[in-house]
VOBA-1610 file (N, C-alpha, C; in pm, whole numbers, padded with zeros to 5 digits, always signed):
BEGIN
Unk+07201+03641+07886Unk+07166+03547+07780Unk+07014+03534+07771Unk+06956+03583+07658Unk+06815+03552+07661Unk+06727+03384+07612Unk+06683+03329+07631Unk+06628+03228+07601Unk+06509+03216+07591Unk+06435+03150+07491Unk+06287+03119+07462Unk+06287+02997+07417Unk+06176+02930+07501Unk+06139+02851+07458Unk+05995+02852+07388Unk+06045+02780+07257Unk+05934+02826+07160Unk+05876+02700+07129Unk+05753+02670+07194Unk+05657+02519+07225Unk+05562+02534+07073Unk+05597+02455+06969Unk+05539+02425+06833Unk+05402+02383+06906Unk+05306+02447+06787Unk+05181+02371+06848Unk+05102+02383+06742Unk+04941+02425+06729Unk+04863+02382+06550Unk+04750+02411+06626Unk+04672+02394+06529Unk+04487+02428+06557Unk+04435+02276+06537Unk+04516+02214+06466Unk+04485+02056+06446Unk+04534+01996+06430Unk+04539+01889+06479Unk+04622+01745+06507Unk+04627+01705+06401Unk+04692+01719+06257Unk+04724+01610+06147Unk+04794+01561+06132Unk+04850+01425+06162Unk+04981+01386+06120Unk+04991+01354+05950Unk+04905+01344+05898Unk+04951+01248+05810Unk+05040+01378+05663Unk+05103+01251+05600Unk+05210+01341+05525Unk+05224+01333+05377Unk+05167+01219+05363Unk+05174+01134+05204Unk+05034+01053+05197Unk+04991+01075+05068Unk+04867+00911+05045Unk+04944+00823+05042Unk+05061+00785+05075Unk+05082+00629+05076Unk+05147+00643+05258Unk+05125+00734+05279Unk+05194+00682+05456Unk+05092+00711+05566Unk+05117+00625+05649Unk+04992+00639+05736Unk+05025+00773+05823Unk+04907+00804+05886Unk+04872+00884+05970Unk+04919+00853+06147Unk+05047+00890+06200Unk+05117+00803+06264Unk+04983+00821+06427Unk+04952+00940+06449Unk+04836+00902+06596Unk+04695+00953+06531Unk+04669+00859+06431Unk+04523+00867+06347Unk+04498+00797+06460Unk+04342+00828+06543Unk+04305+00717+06632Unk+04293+00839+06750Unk+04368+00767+06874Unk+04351+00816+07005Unk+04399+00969+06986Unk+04478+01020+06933Unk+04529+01130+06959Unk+04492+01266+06871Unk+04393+01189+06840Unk+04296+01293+06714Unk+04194+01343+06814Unk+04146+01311+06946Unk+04047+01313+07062Unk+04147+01417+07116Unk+04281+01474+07101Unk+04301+01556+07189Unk+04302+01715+07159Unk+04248+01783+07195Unk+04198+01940+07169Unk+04381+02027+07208Unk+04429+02047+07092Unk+04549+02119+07094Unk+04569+02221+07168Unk+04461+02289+07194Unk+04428+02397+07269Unk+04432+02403+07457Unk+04388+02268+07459Unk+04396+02181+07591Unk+04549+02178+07606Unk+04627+02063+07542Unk+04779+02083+07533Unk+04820+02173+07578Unk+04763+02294+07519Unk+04840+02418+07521Unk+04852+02458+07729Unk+04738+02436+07714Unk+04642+02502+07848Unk+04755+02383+07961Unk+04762+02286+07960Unk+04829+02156+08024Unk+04968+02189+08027Unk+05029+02270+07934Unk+05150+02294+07978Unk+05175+02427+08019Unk+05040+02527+08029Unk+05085+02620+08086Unk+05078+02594+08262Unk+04980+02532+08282Unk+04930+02470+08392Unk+05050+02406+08505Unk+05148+02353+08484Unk+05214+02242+08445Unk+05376+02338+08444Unk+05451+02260+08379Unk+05620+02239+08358Unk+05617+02420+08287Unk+05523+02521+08246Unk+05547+02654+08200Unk+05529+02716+08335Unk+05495+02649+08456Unk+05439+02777+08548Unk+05600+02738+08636Unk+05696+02676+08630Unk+05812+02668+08674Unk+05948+02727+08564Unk+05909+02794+08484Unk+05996+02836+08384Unk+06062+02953+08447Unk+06210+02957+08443Unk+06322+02984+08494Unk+06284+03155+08481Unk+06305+03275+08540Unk+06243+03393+08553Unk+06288+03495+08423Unk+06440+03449+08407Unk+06500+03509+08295Unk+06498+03479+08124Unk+06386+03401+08174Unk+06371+03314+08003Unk+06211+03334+07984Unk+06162+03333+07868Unk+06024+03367+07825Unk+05985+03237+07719Unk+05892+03217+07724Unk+05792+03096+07597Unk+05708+03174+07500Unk+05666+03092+07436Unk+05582+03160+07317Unk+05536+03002+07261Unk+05405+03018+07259Unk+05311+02915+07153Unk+05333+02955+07045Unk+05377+02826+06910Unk+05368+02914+06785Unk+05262+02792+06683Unk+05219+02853+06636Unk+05134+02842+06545Unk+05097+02883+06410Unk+05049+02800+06314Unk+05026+02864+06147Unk+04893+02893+06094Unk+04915+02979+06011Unk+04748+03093+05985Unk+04743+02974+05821Unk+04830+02882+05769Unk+04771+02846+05644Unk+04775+02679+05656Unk+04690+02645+05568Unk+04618+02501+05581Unk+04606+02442+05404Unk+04718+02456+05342Unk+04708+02388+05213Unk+04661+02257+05197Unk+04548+02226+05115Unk+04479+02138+05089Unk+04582+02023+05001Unk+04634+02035+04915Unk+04716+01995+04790Unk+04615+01849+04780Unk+04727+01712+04850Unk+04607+01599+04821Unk+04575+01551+04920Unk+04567+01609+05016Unk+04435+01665+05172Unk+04302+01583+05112Unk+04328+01631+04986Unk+04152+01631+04962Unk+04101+01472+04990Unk+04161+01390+04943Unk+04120+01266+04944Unk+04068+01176+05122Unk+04135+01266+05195Unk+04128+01264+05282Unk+03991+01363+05394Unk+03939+01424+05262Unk+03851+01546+05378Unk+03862+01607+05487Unk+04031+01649+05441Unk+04097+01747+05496Unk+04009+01871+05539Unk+03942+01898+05613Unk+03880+01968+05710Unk+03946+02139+05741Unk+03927+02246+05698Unk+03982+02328+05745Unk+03940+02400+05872Unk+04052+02402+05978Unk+04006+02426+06135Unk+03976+02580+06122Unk+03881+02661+06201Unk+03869+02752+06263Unk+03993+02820+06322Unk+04008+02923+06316Unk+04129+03016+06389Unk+04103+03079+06460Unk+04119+03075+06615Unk+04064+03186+06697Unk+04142+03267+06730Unk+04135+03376+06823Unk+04205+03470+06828Unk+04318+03436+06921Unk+04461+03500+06891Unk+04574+03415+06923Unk+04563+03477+07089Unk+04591+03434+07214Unk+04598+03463+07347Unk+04741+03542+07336Unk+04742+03580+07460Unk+04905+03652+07464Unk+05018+03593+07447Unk+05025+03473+07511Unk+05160+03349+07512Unk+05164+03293+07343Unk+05025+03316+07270Unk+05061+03292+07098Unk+05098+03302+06994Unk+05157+03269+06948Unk+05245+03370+06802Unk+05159+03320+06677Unk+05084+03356+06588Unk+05052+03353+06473Unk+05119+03376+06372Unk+05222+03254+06311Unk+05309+03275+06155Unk+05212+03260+06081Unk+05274+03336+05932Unk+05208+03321+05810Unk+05265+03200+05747Unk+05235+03045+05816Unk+05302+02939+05773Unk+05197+02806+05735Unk+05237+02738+05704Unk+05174+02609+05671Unk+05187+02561+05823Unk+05024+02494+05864Unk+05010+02476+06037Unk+04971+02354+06052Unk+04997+02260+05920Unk+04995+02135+05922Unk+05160+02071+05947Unk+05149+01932+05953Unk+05236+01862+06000Unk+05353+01878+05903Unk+05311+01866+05772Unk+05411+01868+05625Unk+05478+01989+05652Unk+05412+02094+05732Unk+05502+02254+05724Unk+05565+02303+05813Unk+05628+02166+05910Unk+05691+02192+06057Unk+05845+02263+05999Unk+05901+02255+05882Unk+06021+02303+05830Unk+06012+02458+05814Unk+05853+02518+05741Unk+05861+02618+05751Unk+05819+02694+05877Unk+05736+02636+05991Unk+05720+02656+06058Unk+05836+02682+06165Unk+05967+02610+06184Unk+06044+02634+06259Unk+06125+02758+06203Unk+06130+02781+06039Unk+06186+02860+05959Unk+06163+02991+06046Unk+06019+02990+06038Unk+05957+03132+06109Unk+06006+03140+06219Unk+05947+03045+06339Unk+06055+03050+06449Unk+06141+03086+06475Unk+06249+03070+06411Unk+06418+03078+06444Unk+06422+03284+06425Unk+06336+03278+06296Unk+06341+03458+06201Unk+06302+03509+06350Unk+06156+03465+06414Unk+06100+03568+06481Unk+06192+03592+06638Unk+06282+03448+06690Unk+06366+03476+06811Unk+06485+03600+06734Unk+06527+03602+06670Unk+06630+03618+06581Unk+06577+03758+06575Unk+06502+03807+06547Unk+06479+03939+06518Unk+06396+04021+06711Unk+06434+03902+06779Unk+06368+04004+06886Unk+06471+03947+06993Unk+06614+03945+06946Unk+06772+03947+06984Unk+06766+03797+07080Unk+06697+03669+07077Unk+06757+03576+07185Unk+06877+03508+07095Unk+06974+03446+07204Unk+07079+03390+07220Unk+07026+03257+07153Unk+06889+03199+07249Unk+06864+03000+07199Unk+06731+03009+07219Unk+06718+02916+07112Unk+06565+02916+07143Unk+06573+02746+07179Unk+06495+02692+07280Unk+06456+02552+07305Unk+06325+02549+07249Unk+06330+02450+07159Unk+06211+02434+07047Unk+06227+02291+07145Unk+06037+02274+07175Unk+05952+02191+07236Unk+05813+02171+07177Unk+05793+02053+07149Unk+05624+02020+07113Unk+05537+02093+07214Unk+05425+02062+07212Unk+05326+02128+07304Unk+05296+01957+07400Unk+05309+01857+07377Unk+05295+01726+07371Unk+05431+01674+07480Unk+05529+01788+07499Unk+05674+01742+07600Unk+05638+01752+07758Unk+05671+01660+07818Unk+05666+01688+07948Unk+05819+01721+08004Unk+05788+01877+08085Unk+05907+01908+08054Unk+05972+01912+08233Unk+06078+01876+08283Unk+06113+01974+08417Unk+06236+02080+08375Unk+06170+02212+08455Unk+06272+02303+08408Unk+06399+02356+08438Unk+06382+02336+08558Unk+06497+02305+08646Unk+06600+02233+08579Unk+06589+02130+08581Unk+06666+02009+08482Unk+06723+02066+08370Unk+06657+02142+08319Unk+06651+02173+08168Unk+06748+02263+08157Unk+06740+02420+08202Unk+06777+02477+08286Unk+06935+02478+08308Unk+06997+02320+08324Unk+07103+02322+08420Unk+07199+02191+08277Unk+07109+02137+08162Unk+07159+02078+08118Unk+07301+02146+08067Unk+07342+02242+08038Unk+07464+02279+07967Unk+07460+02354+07886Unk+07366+02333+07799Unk+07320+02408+07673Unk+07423+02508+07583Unk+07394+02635+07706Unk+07516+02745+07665Unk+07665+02724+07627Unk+07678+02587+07648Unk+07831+02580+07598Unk+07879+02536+07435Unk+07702+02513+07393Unk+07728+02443+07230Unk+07604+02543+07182Unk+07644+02496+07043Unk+07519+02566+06964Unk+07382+02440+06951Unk+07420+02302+06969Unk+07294+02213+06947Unk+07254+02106+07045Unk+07216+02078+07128Unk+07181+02059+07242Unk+07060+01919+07235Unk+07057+01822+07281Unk+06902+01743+07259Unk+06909+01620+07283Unk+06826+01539+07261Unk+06833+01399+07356Unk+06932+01301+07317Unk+06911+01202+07395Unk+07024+01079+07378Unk+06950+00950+07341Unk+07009+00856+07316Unk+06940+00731+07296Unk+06934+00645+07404Unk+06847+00613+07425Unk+06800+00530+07555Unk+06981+00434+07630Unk+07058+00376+07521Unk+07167+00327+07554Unk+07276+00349+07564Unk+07226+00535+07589Unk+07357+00624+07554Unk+07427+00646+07444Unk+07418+00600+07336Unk+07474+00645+07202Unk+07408+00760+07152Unk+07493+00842+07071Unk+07466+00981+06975Unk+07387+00935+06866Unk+07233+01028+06911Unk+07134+00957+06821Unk+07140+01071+06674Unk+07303+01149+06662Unk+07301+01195+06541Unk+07261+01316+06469Unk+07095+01274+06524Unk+07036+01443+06493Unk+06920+01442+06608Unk+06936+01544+06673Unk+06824+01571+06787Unk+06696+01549+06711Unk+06629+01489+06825Unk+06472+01513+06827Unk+06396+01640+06828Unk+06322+01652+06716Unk+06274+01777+06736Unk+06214+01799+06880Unk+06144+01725+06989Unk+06032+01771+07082Unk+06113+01844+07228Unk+06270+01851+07204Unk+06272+01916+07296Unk+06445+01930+07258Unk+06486+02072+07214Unk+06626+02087+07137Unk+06653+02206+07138Unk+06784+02264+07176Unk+06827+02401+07210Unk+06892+02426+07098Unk+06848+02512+06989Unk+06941+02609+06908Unk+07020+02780+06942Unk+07128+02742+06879Unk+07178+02841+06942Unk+07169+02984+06843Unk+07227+03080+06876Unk+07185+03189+06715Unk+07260+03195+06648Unk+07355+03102+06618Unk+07431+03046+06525Unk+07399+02987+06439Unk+07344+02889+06509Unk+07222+02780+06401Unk+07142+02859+06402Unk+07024+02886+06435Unk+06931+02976+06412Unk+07012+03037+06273Unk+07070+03129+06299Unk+07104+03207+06149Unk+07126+03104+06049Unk+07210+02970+06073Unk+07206+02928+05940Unk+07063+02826+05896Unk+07001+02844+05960Unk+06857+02786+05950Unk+06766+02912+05830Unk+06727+03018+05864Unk+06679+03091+05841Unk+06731+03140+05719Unk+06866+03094+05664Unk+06953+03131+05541Unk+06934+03020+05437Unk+06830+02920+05457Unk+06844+02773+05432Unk+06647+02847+05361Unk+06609+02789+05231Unk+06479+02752+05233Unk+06372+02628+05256Unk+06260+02668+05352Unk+06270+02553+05383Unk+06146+02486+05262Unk+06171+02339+05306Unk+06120+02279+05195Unk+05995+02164+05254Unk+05916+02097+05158Unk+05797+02046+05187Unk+05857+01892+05257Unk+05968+01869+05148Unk+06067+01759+05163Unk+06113+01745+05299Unk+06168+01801+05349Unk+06171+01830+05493Unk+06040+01855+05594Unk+05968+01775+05607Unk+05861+01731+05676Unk+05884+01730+05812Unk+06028+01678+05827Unk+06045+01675+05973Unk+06138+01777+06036Unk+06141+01829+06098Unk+06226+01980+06119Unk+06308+01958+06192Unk+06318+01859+06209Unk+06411+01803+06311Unk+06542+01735+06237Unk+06494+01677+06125Unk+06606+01603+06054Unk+06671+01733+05926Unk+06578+01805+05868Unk+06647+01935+05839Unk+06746+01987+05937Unk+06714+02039+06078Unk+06798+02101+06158Unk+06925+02024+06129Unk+06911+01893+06181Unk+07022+01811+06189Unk+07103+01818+06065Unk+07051+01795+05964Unk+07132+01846+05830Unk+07189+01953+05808Unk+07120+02046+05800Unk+07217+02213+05827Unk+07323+02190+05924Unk+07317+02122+06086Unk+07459+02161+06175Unk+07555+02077+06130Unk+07497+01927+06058Unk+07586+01834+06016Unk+07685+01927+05871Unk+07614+01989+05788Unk+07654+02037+05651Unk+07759+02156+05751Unk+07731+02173+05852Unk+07810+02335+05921Unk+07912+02308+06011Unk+07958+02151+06020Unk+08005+02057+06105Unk+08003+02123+06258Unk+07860+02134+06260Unk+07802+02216+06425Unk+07777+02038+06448Unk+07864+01988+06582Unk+07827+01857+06624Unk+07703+01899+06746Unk+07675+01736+06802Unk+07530+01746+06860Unk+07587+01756+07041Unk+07492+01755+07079Unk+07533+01737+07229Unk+07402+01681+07301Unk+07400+01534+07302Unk+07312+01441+07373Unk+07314+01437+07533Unk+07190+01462+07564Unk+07188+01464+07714Unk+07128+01331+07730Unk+07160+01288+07858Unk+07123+01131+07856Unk+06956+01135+07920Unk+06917+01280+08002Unk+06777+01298+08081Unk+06703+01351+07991Unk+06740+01333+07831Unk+06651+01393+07753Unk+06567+01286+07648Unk+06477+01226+07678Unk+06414+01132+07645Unk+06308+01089+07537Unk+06264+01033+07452Unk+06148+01000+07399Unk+06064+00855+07440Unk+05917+00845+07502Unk+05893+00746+07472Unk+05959+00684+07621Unk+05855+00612+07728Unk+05890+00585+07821Unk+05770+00475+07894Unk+05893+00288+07850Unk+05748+00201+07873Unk+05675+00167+07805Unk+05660+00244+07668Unk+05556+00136+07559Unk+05657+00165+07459Unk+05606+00039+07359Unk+05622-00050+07247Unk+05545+00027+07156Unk+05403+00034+07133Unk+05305+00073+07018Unk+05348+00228+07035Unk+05416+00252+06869Unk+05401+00373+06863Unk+05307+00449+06811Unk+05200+00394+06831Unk+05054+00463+06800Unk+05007+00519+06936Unk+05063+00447+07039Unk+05040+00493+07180Unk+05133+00616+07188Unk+05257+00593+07208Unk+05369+00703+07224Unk+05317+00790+07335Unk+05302+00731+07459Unk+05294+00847+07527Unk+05292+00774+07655Unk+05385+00885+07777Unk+05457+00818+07842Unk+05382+00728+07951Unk+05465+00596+07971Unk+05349+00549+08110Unk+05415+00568+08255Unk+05337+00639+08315Unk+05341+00651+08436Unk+05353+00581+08517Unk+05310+00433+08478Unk+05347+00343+08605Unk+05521+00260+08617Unk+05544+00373+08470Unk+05708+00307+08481Unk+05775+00402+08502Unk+05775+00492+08541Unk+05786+00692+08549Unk+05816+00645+08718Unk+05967+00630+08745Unk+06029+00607+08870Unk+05969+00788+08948Unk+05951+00736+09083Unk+05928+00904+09151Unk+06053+00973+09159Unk+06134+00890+09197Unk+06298+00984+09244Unk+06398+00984+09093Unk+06270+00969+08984Unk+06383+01030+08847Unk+06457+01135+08840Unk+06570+01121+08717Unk+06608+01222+08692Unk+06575+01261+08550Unk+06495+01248+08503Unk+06475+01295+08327Unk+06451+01481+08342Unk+06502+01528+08271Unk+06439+01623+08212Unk+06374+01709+08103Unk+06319+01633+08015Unk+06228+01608+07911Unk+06156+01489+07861Unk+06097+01424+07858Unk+06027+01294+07819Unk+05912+01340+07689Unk+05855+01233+07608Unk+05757+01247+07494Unk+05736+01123+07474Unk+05588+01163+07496Unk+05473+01257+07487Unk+05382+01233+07579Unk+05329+01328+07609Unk+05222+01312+07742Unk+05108+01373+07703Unk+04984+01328+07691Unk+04842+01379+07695Unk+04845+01508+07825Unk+04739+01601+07839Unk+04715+01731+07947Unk+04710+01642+08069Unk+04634+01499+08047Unk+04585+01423+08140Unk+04708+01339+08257Unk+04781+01307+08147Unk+04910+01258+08179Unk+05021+01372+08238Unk+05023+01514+08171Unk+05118+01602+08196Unk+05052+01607+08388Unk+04919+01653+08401Unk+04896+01687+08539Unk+04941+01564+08642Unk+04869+01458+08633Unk+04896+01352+08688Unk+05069+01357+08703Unk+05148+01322+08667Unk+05283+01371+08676Unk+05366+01478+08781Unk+05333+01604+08684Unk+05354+01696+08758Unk+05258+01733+08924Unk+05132+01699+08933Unk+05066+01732+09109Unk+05098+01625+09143Unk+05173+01498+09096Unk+05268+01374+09192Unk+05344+01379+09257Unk+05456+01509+09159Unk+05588+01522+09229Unk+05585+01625+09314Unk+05454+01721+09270Unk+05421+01832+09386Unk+05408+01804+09548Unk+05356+01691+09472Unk+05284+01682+09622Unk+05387+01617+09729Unk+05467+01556+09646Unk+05553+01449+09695Unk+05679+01616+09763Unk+05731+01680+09675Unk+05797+01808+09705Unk+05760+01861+09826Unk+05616+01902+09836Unk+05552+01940+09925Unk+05560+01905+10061Unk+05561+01782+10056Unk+05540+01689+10194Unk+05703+01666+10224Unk+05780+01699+10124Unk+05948+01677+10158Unk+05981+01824+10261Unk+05929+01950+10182Unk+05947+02065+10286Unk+05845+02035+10374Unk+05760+02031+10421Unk+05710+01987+10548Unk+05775+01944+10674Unk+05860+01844+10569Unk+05947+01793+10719Unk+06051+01850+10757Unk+06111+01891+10605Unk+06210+02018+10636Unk+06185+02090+10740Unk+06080+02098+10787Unk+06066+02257+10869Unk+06048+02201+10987Unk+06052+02089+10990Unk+06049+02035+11133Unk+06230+02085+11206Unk+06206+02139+11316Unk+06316+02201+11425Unk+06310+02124+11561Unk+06446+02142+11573Unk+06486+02102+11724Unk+06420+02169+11824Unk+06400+02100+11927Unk+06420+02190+12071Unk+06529+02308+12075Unk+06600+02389+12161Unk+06722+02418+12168Unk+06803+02395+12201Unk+06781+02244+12347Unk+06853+02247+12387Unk+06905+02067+12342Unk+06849+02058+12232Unk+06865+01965+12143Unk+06953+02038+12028Unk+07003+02061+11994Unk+07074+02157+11901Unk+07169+02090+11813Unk+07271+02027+11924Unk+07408+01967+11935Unk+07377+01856+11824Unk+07426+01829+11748Unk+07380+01690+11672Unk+07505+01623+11642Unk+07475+01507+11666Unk+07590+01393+11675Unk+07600+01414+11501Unk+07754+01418+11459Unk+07772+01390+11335Unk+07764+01287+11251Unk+07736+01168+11345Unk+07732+01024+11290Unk+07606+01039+11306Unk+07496+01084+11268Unk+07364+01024+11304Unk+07236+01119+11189Unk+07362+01180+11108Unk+07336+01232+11001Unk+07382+01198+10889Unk+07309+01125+10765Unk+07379+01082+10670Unk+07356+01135+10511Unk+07472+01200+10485Unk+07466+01288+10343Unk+07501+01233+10262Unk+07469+01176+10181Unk+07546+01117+10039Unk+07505+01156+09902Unk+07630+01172+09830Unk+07630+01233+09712Unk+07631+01073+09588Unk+07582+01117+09498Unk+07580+01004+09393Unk+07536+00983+09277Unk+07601+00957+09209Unk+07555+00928+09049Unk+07493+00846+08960Unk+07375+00924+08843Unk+07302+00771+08851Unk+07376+00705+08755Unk+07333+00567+08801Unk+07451+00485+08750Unk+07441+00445+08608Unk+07515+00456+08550Unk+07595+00446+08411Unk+07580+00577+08325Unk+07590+00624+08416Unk+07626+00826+08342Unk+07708+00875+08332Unk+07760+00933+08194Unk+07850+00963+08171Unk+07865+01107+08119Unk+07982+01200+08140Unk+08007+01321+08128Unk+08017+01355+08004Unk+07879+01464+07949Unk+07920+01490+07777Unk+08050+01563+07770Unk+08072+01648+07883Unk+08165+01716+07809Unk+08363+01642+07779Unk+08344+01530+07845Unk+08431+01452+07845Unk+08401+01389+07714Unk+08306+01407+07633Unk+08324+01312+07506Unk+08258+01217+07536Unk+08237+01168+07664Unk+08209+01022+07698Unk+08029+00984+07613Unk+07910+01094+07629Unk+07814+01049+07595Unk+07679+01060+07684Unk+07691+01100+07786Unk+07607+01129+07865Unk+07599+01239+07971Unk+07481+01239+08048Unk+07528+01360+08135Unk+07572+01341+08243Unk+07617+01395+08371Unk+07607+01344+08477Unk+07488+01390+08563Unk+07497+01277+08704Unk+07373+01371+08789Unk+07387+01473+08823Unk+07299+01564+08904Unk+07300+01609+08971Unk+07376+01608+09128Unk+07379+01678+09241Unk+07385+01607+09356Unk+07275+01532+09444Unk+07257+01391+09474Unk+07164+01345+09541Unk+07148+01345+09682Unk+07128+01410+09764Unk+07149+01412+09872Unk+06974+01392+09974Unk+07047+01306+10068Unk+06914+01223+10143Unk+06959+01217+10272Unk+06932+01303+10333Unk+06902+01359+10481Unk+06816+01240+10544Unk+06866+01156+10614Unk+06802+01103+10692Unk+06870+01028+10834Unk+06800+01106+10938Unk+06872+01079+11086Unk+06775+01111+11198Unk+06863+01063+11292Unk+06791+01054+11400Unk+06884+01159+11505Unk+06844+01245+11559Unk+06914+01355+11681Unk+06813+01387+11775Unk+06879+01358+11928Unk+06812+01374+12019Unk+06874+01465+12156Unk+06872+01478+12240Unk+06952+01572+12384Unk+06938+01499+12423Unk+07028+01522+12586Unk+06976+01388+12658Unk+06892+01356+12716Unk+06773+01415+12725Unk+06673+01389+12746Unk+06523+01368+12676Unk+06556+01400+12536Unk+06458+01441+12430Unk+06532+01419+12330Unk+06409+01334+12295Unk+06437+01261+12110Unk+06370+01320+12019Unk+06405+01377+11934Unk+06288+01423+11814Unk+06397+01385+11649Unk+06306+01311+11591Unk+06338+01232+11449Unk+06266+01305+11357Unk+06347+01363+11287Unk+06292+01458+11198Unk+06349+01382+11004Unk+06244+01309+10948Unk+06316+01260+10818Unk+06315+01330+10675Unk+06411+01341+10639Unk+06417+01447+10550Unk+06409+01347+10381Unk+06310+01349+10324Unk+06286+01337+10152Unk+06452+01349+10051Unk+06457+01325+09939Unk+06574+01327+09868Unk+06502+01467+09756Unk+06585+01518+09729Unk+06565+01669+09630Unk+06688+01614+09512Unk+06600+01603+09407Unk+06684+01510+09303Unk+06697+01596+09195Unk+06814+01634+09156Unk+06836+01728+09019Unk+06922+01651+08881Unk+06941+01760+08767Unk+07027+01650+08646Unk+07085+01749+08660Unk+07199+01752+08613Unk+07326+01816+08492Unk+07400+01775+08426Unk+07384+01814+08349Unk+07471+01740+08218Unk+07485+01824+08123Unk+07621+01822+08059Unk+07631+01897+07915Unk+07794+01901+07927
//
């Protein structure tokens, strides 16, 4: 099964879509260099990407002005695309994320993958997690609502199409009207009665209120989570994150490798404690129910000694999702 994940990205941050609608991260998030993004997730949640699956940055070579102008709509510089970049002949503003995914879907589609997981450049992603959600068993795959209900139509920033959809995407023209590519998608599987499949570790928005902020806070970002996608994270925020849990990983095998004596070997079975467990109020998508389940949680922690020699070796928790 081939898979790509194909991380949407731009030469410039524009949100805005209409003269009468605002510009949703006019402000702080106009300071962030897309290019950086880019660099932050290769850095980051791309350098753990599963061996049999490949990414691709995609990006658009056109910048229609229409009524830009009033705005001094700025046309960005194009540099030369790096290897991980794809250059469409698309509209690379925000209004042209419809044709932009259009291209997308054509270019997996013509170089034979099975799904493409379409991700912002802006997702903080774990891949592992991701990885293990289910995916392969549906054609549409993507987050849940914070209270577990079917939020209907996936979020674009982090959503598995399958080449099912894909084909009927690409058979579809896309339109200006469709601004958001996400609520197009959702329309095509709804019109194809392709239903959704909400993972409950697939998230937007974590800890704030102002959605001018929209981006996740860390000081509510539990260490022993289980998410496996969250939005949106600054480069600043993606590292901080990810060299947290590194480090925290790190120092878990450490102790791992701590060994007995030999003639300490023998270990009392009561003095080792394994437990398996679910986080609580998760529920099995494929049961219909609405959510995913965990992973296995298991937390090694004991004390074994000989009879003459004690050595306490404490073992960290290794926390995974699955669901689908």
């Amino acid at each position: 099964m081939k898979v790509l994940v194909a991380v949407m990205s731009c030469h410039k941050y524009e949100y805005y879509v209409a003269q009468n609608n605002i510009d949703w991260f006019d402000g702080v998030r106009k300071l962030v260099d897309p290019a950086a993004q880019r660099q932050a997730c290769r850095d980051t949640w791309l350098s753990e990407l599963p061996e049999e699956w490949d990414y691709r940055f995609f990006m658009g070579k056109q910048f229609p002005r229409r009524d830009r102008d009033i705005r001094h709509f700025k046309t960005p510089t194009i540099p030369e695309a790096l290897s991980d970049e794809v250059l469409l002949d698309v509209d690379d503003t925000y209004r042209g994320n419809g044709f932009k995914l259009h291209a997308i879907c054509r270019w997996a589609l013509d170089r034979g993958y099975d799904y493409i997981f379409r991700a912002d450049d802006d997702t903080m992603l774990w891949m592992d997690r991701i990885s293990r959600v289910g995916f392969e068993k549906y054609d549409y795959t993507g987050n849940c609502l914070p209270d577990g209900r079917d939020p209907g139509v996936h979020a674009g920033f982090a959503v598995f199409l399958s080449r099912r959809l894909m084909e009927l995407v690409v058979r579809e023209a896309p339109s200006y009207e469709y601004w958001c590519d996400d609520v197009w998608v959702g329309d095509i599987a709804r019109e194809n009665r392709i239903p959704t499949n909400p993972v409950m570790s697939i998230q937007t928005r974590l800890g704030l209120d102002n959605r001018r902020d929209y981006y996740i806070n860390t000081a509510v970002l539990p260490i022993d989570h289980s998410y496996a996608a969250l939005h949106s994270a600054t480069p600043e925020i993606m590292r901080e994150i990810f060299n947290r849990e590194k480090e925290i990983k790190n120092a878990s095998n450490t102790q791992q490798e701590c060994k007995l004596p030999e003639r300490s070997q023998r270990t009392d079975p009561g003095s080792t404690d394994i437990s398996t467990e679910h986080c609580p109020g998760e529920r099995s998508i494929e049961s219909g129910s609405g959510g995913p389940d965990c992973d296995d949680r298991r937390v090694h922690d004991g004390e074994s000694g000989g009879s003459d020699t004690a050595v306490s070796c404490e073992v960290g928790g290794d926390l995974g999702v699955t669901a689908g």
